[in-house]
DOTORMAR-798091 format. One record per residue: residue number from 0; residue in one letter; z, x, y of N, C-alpha, C in turn. Coordinates in steps of 0.1 Angstrom, whole numbers, plus 5000, padded with zeros to 4 digits. Layout:
REM DOTORMAR-798091
+-----+-----+------+------+------+-------+-------+-------+------+------+------+
|   n | res | n_zz | n_xx | n_yy | ca_zz | ca_xx | ca_yy | c_zz | c_xx | c_yy |
+-----+-----+------+------+------+-------+-------+-------+------+------+------+
| NUM |   A |    Z |    X |    Y |     Z |     X |     Y |    Z |    X |    Y |
...
+-----+-----+------+------+------+-------+-------+-------+------+------+------+
***
This chain:
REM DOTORMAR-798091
+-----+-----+------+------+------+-------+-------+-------+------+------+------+
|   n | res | n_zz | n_xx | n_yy | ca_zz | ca_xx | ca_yy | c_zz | c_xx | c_yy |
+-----+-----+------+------+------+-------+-------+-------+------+------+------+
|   0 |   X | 4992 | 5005 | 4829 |  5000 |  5016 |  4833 | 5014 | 5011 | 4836 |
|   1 |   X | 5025 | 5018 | 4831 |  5040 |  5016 |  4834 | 5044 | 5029 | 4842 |
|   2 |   X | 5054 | 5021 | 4852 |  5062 |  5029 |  4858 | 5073 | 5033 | 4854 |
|   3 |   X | 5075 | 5046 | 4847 |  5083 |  5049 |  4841 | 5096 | 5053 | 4847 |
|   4 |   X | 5092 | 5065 | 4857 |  5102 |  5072 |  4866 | 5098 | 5070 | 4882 |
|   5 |   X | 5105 | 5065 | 4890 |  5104 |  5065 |  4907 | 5113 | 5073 | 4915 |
|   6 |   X | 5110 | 5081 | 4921 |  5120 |  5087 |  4930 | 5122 | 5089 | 4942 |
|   7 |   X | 5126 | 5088 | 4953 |  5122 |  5093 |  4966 | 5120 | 5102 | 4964 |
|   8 |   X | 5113 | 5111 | 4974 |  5109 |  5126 |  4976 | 5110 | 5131 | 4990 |
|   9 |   X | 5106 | 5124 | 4998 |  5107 |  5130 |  5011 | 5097 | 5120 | 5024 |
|  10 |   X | 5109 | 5122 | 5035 |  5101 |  5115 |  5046 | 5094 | 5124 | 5056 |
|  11 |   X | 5087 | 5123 | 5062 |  5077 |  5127 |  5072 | 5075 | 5122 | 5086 |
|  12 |   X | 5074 | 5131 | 5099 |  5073 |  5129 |  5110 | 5059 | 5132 | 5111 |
|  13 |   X | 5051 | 5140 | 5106 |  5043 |  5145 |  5104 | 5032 | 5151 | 5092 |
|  14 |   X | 5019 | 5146 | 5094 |  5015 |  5150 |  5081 | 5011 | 5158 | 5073 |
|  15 |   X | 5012 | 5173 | 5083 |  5018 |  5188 |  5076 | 5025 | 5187 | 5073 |
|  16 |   X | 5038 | 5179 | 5069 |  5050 |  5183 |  5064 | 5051 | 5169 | 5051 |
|  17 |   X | 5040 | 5168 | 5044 |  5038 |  5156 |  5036 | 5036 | 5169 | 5020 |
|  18 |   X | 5043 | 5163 | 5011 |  5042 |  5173 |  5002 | 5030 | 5180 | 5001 |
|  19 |   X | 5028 | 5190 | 4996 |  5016 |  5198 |  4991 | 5014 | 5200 | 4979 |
|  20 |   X | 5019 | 5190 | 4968 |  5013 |  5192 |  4952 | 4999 | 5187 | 4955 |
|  21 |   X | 4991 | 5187 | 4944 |  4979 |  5179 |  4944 | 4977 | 5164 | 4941 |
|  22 |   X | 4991 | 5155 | 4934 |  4993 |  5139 |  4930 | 4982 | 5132 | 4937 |
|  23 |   X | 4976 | 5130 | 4933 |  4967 |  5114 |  4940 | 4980 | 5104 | 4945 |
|  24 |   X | 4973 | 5102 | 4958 |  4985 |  5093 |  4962 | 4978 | 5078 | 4974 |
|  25 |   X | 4987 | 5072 | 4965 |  4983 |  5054 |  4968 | 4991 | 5050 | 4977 |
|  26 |   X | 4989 | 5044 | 4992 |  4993 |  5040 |  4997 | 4992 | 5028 | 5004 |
|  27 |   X | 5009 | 5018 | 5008 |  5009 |  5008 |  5010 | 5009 | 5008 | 5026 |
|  28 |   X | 5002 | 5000 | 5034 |  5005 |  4995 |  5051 | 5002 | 4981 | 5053 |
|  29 |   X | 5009 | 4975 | 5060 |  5006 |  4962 |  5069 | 5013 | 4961 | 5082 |
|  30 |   X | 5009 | 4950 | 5085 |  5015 |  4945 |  5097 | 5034 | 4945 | 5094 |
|  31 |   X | 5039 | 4947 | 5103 |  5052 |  4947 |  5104 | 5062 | 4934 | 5098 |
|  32 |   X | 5068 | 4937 | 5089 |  5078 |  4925 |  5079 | 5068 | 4910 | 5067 |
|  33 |   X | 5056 | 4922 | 5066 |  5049 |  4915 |  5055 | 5051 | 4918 | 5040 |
|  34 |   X | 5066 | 4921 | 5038 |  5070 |  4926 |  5028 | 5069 | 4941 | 5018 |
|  35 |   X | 5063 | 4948 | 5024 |  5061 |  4963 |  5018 | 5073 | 4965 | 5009 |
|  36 |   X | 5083 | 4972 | 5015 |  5095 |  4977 |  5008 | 5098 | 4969 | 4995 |
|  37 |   X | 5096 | 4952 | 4998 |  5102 |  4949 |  4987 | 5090 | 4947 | 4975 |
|  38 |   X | 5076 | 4948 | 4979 |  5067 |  4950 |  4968 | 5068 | 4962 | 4962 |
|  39 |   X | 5073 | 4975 | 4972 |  5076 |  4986 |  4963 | 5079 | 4984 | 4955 |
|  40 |   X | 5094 | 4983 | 4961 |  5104 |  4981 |  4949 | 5103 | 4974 | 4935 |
|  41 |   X | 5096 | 4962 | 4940 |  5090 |  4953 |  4926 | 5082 | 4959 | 4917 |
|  42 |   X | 5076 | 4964 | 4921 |  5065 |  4972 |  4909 | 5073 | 4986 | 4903 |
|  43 |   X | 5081 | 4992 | 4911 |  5087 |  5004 |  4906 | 5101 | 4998 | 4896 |
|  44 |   X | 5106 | 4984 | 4893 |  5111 |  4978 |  4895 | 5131 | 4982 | 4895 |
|  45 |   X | 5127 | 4987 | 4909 |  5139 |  4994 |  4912 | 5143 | 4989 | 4928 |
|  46 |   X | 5157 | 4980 | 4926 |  5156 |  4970 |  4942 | 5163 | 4979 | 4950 |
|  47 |   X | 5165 | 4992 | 4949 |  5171 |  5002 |  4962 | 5160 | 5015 | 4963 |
|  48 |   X | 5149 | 5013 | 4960 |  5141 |  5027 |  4959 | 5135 | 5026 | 4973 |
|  49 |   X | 5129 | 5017 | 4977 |  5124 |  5012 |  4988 | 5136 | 5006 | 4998 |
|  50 |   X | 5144 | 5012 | 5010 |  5152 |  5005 |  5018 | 5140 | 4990 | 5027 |
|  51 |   X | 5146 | 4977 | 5027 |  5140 |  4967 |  5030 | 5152 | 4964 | 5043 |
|  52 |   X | 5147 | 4961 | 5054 |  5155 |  4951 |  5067 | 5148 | 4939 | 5066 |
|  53 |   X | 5157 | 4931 | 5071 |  5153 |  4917 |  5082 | 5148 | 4918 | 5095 |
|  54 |   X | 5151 | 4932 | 5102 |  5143 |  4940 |  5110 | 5130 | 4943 | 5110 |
|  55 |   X | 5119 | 4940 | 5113 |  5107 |  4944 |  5117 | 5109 | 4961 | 5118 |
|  56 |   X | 5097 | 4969 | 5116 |  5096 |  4979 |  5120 | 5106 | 4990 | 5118 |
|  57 |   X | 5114 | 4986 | 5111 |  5120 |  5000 |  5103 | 5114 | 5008 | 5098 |
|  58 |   X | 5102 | 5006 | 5092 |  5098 |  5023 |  5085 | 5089 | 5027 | 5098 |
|  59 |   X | 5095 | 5041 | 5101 |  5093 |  5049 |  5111 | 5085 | 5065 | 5104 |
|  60 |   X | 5086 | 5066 | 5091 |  5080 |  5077 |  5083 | 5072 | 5074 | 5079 |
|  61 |   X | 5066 | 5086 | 5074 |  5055 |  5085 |  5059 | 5068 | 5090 | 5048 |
|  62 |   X | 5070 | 5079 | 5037 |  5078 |  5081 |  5030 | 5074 | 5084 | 5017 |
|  63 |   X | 5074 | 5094 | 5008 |  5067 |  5098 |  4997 | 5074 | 5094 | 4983 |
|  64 |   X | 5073 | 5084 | 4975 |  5076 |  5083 |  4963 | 5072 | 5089 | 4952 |
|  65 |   X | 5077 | 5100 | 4943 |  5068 |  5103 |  4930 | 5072 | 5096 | 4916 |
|  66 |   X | 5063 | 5091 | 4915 |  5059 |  5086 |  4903 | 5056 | 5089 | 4890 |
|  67 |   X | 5063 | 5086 | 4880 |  5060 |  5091 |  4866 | 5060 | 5107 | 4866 |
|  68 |   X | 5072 | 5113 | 4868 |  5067 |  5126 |  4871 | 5071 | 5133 | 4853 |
|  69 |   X | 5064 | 5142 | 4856 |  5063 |  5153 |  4847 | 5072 | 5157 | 4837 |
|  70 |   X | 5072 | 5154 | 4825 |  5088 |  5168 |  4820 | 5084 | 5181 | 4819 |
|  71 |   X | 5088 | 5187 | 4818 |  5086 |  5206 |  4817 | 5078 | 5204 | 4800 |
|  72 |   X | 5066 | 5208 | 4802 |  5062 |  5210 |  4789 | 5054 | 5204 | 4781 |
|  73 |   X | 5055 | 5192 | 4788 |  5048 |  5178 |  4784 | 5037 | 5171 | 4792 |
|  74 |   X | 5027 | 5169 | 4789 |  5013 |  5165 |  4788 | 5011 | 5151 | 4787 |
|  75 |   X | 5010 | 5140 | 4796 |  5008 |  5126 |  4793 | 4994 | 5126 | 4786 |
|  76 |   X | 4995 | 5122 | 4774 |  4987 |  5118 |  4764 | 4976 | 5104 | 4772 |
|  77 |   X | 4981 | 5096 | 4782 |  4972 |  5089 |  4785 | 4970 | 5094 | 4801 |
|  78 |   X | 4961 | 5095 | 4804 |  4955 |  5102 |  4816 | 4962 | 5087 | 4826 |
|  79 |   X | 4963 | 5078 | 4825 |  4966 |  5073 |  4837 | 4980 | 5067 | 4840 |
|  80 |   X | 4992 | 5074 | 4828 |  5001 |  5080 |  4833 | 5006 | 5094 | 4842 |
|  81 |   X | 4997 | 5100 | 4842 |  4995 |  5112 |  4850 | 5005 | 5113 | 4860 |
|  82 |   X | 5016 | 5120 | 4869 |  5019 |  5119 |  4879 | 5014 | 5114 | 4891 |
|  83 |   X | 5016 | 5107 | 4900 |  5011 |  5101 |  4913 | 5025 | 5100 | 4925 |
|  84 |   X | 5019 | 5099 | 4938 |  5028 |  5096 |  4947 | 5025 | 5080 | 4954 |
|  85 |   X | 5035 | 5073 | 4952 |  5035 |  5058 |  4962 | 5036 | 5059 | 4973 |
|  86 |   X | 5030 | 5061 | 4985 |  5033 |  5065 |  5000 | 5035 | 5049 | 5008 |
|  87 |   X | 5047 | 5050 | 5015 |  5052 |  5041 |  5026 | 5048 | 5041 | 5038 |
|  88 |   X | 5037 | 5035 | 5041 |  5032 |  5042 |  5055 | 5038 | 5030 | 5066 |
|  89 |   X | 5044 | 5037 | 5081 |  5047 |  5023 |  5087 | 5038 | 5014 | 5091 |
|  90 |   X | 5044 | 5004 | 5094 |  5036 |  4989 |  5096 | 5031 | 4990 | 5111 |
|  91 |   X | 5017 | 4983 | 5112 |  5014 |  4987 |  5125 | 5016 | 4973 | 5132 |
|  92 |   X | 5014 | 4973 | 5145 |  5014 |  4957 |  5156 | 5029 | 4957 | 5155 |
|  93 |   X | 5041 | 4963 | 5155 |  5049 |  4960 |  5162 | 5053 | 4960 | 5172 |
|  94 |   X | 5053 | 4949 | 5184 |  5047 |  4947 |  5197 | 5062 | 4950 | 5207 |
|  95 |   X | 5076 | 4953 | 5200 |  5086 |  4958 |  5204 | 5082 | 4973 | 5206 |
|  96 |   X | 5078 | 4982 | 5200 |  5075 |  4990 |  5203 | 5070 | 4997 | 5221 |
|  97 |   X | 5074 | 5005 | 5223 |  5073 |  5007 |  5238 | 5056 | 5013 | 5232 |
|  98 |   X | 5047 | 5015 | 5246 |  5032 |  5017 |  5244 | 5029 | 5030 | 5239 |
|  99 |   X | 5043 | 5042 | 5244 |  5042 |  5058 |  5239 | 5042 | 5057 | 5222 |
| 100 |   X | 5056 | 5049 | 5220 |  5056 |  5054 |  5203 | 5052 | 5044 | 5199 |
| 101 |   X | 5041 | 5035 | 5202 |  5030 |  5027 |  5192 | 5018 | 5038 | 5193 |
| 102 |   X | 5019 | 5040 | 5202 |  5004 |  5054 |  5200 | 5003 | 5064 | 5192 |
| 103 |   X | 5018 | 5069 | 5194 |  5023 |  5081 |  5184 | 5023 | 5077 | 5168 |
| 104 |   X | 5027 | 5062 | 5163 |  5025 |  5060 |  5152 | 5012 | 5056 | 5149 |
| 105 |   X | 5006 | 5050 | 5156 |  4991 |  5049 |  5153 | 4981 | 5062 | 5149 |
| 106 |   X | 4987 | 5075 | 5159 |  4981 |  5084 |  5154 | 4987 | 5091 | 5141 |
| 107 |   X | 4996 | 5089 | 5137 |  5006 |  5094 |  5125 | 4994 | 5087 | 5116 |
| 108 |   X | 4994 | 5076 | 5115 |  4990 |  5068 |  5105 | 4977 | 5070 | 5106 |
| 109 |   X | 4968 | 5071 | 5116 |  4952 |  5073 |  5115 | 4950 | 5090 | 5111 |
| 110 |   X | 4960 | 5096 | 5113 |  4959 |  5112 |  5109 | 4960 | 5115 | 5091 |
| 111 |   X | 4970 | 5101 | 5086 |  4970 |  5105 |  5073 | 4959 | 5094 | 5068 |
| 112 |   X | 4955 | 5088 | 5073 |  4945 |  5083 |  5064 | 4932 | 5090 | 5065 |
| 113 |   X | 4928 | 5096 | 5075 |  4917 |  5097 |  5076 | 4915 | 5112 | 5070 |
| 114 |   X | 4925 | 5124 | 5074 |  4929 |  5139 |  5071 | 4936 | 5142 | 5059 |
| 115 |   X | 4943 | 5131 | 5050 |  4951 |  5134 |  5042 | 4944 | 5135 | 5028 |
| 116 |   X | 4939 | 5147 | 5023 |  4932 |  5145 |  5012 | 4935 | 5138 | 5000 |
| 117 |   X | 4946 | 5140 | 4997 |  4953 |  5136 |  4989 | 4951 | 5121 | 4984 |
| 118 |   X | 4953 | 5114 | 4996 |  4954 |  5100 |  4998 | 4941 | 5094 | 4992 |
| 119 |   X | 4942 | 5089 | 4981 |  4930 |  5084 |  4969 | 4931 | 5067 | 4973 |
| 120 |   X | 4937 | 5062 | 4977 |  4934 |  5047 |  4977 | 4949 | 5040 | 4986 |
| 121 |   X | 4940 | 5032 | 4996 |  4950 |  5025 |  5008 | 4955 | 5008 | 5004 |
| 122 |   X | 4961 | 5005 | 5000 |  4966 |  4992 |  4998 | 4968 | 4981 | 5012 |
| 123 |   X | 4963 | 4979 | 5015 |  4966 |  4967 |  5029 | 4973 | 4957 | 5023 |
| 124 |   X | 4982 | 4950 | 5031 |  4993 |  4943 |  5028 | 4989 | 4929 | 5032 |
| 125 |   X | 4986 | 4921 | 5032 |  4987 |  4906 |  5035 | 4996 | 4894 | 5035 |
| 126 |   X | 5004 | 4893 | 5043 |  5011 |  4878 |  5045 | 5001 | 4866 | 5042 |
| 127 |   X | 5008 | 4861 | 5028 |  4991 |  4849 |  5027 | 4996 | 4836 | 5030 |
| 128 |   X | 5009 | 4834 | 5038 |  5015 |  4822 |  5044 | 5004 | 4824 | 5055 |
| 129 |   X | 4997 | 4831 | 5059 |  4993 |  4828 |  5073 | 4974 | 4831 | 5070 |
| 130 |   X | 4973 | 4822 | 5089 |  4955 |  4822 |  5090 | 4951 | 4841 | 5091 |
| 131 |   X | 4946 | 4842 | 5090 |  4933 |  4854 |  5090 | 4939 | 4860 | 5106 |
| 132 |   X | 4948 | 4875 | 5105 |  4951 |  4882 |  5119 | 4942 | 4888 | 5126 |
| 133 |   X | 4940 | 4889 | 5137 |  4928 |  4893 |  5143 | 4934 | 4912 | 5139 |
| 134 |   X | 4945 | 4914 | 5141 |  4948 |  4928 |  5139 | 4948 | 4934 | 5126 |
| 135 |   X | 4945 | 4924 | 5116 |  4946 |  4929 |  5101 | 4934 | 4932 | 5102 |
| 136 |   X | 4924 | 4922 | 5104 |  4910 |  4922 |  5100 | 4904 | 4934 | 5115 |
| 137 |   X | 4906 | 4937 | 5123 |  4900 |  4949 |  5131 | 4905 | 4963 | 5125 |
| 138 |   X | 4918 | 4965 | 5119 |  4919 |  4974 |  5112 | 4915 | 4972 | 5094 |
| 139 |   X | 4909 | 4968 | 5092 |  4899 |  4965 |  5077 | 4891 | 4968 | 5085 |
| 140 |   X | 4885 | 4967 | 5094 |  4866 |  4968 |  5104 | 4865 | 4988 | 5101 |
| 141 |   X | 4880 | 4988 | 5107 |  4881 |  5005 |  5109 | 4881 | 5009 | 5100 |
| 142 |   X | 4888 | 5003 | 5086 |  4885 |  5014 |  5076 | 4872 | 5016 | 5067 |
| 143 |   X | 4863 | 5006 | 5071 |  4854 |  5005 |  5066 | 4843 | 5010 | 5075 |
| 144 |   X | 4847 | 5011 | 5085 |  4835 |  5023 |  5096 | 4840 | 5038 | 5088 |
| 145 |   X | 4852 | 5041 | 5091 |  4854 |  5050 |  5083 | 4852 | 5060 | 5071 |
| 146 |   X | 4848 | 5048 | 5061 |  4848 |  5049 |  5046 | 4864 | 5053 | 5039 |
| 147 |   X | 4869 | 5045 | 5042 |  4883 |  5050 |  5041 | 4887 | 5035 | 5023 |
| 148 |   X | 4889 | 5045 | 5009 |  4890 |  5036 |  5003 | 4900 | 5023 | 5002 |
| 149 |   X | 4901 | 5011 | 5001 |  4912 |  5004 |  5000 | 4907 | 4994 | 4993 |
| 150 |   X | 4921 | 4983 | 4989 |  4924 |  4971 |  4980 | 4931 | 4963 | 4992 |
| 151 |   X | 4933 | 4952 | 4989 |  4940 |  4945 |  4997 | 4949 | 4936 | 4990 |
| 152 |   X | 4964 | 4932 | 4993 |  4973 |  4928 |  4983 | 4981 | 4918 | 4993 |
| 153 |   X | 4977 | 4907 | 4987 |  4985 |  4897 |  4995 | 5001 | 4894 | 4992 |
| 154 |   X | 5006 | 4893 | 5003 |  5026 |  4894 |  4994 | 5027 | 4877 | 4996 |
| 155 |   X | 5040 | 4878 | 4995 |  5049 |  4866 |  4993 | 5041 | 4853 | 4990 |
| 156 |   X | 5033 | 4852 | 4975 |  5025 |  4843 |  4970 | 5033 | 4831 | 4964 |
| 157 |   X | 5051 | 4837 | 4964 |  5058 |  4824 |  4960 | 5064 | 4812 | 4970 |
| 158 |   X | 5061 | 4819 | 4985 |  5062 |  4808 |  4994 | 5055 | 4797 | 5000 |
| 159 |   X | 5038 | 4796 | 4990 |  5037 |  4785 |  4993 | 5030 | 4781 | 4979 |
| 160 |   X | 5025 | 4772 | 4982 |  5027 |  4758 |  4970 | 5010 | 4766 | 4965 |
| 161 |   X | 5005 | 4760 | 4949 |  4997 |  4767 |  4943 | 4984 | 4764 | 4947 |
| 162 |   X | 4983 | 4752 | 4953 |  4971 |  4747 |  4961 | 4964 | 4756 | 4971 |
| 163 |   X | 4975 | 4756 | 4986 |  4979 |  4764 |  4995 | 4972 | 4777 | 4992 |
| 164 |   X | 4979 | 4785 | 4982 |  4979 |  4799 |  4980 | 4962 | 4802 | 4977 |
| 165 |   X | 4960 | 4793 | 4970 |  4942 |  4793 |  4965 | 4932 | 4793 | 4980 |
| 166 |   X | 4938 | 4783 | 4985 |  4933 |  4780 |  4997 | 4931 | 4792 | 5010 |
| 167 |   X | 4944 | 4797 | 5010 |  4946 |  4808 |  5022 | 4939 | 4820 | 5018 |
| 168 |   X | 4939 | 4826 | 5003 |  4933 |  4838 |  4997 | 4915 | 4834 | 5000 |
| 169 |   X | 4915 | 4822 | 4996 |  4896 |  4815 |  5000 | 4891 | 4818 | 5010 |
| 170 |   X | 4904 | 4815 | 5023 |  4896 |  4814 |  5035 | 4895 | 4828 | 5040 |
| 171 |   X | 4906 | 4838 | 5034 |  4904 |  4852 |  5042 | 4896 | 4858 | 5036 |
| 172 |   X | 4893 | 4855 | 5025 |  4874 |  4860 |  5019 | 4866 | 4856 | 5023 |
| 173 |   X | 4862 | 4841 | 5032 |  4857 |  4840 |  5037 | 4850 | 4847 | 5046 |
| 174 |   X | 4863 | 4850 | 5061 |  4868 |  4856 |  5071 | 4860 | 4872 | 5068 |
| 175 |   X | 4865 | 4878 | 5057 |  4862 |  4890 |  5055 | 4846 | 4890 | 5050 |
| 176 |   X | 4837 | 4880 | 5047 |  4826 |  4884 |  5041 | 4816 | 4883 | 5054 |
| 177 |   X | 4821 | 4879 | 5068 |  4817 |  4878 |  5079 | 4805 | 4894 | 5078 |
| 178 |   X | 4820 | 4898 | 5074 |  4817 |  4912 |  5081 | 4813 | 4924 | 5069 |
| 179 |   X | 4820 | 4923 | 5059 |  4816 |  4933 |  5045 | 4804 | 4920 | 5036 |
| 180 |   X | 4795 | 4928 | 5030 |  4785 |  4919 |  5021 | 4790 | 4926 | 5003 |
| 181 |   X | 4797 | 4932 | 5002 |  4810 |  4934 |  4994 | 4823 | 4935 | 4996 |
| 182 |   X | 4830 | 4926 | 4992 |  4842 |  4922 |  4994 | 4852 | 4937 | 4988 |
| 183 |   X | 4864 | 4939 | 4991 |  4872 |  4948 |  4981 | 4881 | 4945 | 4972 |
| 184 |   X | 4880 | 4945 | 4964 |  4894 |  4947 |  4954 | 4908 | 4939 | 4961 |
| 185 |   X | 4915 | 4924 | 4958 |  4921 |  4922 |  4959 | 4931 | 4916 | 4949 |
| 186 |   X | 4946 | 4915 | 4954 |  4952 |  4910 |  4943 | 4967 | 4901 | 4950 |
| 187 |   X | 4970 | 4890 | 4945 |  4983 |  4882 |  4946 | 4996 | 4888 | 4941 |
| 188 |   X | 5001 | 4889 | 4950 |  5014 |  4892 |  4947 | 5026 | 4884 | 4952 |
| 189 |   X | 5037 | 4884 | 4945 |  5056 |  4882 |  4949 | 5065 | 4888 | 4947 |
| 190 |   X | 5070 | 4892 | 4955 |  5084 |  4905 |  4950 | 5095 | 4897 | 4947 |
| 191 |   X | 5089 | 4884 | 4947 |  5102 |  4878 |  4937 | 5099 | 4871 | 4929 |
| 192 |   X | 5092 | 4863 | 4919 |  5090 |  4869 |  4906 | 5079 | 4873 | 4901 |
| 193 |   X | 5078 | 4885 | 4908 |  5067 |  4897 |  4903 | 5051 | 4894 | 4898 |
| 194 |   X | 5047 | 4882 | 4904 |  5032 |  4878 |  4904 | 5026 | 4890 | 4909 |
| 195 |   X | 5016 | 4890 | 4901 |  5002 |  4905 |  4904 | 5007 | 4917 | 4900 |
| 196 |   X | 5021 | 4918 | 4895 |  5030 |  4931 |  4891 | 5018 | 4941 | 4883 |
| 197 |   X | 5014 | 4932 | 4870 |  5006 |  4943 |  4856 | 4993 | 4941 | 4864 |
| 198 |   X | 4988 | 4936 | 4873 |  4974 |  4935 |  4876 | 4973 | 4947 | 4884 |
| 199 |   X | 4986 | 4948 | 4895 |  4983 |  4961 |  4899 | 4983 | 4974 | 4900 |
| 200 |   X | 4992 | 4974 | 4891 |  4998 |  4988 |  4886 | 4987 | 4990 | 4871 |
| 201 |   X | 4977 | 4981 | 4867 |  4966 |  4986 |  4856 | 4954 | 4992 | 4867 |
| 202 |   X | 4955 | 4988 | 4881 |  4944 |  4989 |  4888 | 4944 | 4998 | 4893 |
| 203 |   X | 4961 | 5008 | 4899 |  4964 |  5020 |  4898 | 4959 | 5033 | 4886 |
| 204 |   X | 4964 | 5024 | 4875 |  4961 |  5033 |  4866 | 4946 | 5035 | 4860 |
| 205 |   X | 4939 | 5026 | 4863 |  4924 |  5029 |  4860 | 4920 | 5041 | 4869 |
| 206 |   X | 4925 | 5038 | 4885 |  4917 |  5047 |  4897 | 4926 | 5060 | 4889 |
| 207 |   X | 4936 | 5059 | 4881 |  4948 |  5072 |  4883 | 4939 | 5080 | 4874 |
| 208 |   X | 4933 | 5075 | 4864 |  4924 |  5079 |  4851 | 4912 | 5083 | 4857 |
| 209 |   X | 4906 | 5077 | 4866 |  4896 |  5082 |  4869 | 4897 | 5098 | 4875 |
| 210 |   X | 4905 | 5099 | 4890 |  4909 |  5104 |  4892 | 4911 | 5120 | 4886 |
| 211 |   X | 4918 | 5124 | 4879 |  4927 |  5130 |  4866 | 4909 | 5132 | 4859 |
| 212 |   X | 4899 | 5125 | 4855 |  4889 |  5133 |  4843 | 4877 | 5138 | 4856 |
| 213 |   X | 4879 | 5136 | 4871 |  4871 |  5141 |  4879 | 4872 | 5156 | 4880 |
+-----+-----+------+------+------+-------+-------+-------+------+------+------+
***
C-alpha cells in the first residue's frame, strides 16, 4: 500500500467531535517523545504533516489525518487503497503533567479506544533504545484485558548498533510472552532512514483490505 495523499483534517478535545465518516482508522500512541510525529511523517513521507517538538508532551488532541482520500467519481481499483484516517493520539506518562489533566487525557484516550468504533487497529510506539517500561507493558496488559486490537512499532531503530537492536526487540518479546501466549504483530522502525516504512504501511493495507470486503 502507498500513501498517496495526507492531510490534516481536524483536532479534537473530544471524541464526539472526531469526524463522523465511516474511514477505518489506525492509530499511533506511546509514551511521551518516543518519536510519533516523526514516524508519521515518515510513512506519509511528508516532514510538516505531523508537527514534532523537542518538548515532550505536545500533542494534547486526537489529531485526524485522512489518508488517500477519494476523487469525486472514482473507485480505488485496489481495496487497500481505500480511504483511511491516521489518528495522533497523545502520549501517555507525561509526569509534568499536573494529576487533573493527566486524568483528563487518560480518559480522552481510554474513551477513544475503547468507544470509538471507527478505530480498526492501535499502533503502540516503542523506544527500542531502552529496557522493557513498566508503563508501556501495564498499558499492553490493558489492552489486552480489553480486547482492544493492536501492533507494536518500535521507533528510533537507527540509534543503536545492529547487534543491540536484535537484542532489545528479543528481550521485550521475551518480557511480553510473560504475559500474552500469542505475541502481536510487531515491526522496526526509523524516521530517519525509513526502516519498517513498506512493512508497515503493507500491514495497513492488508487490515485496510480486509476491512473494505467485510
Amino acid at each position: 500500500m502507498t500513501i498517496k495523499t495526507a492531510e490534516y483534517l481536524i483536532s479534537s478535545a473530544k471524541v464526539e467531535q472526531c469526524p463522523q465518516a465511516g474511514y477505518p482508522e489506525y492509530a499511533f500512541i506511546g509514551r511521551s517523545n518516543v518519536g510519533k510525529s516523526s514516524l508519521i511523517n515518515m510513512l506519509a513521507d511528508n516532514s510538516k504533516l505531523a508537527k514534532t517538538s523537542a518538548t515532550p508532551g505536545k500533542t494534547i488532541l486526537i489529531n485526524h489525518f485522512l489518508i488517500n482520500k477519494a476523487q469525486e467519481g472514482k473507485i480505488p481499483a485496489n481495496p487497500a487503497d481505500q480511504p483511511w484516517y491516521l489518528v495522533d493520539l497523545p502520549g501517555y506518562g507525561y509526569a509534568k503533567r499536573g494529576k487533573k489533566a493527566q486524568e483528563e487525557f487518560e480518559r480522552m484516550i481510554s474513551t477513544y479506544i475503547l468507544k470509538r468504533e471507527q478505530m480498526t487497529l492501535l499502533f503502540v510506539l516503542i523506544d527500542v533504545r531502552h529496557d522493557p517500561q513498566h508503563i508501556d507493558l501495564e498499558f499492553i496488559e490493558w489492552l489486552g484485558e480489553n480486547g482492544v486490537p493492536f501492533a507494536i512499532v518500535f521507533t528510533k531503530g537507527d540509534k543503536v548498533s545492529k547487534g543491540r537492536l536484535g537484542g532489545n526487540v528479543k528481550h521485550y518479546l521475551k518480557e511480553l510472552s510473560k504475559q500474552w501466549e500469542e505475541l502481536p504483530p510487531y515491526f522496526i522502525t526509523s524516521s530517519e532512514n525509513g526502516m519498517g516504512k513498506e512493512e508497515l504501511l503493507q500491514y495497513i493495507g492488508e487490515v485496510n483490505a480486509m476491512v473494505i470486503k467485510s
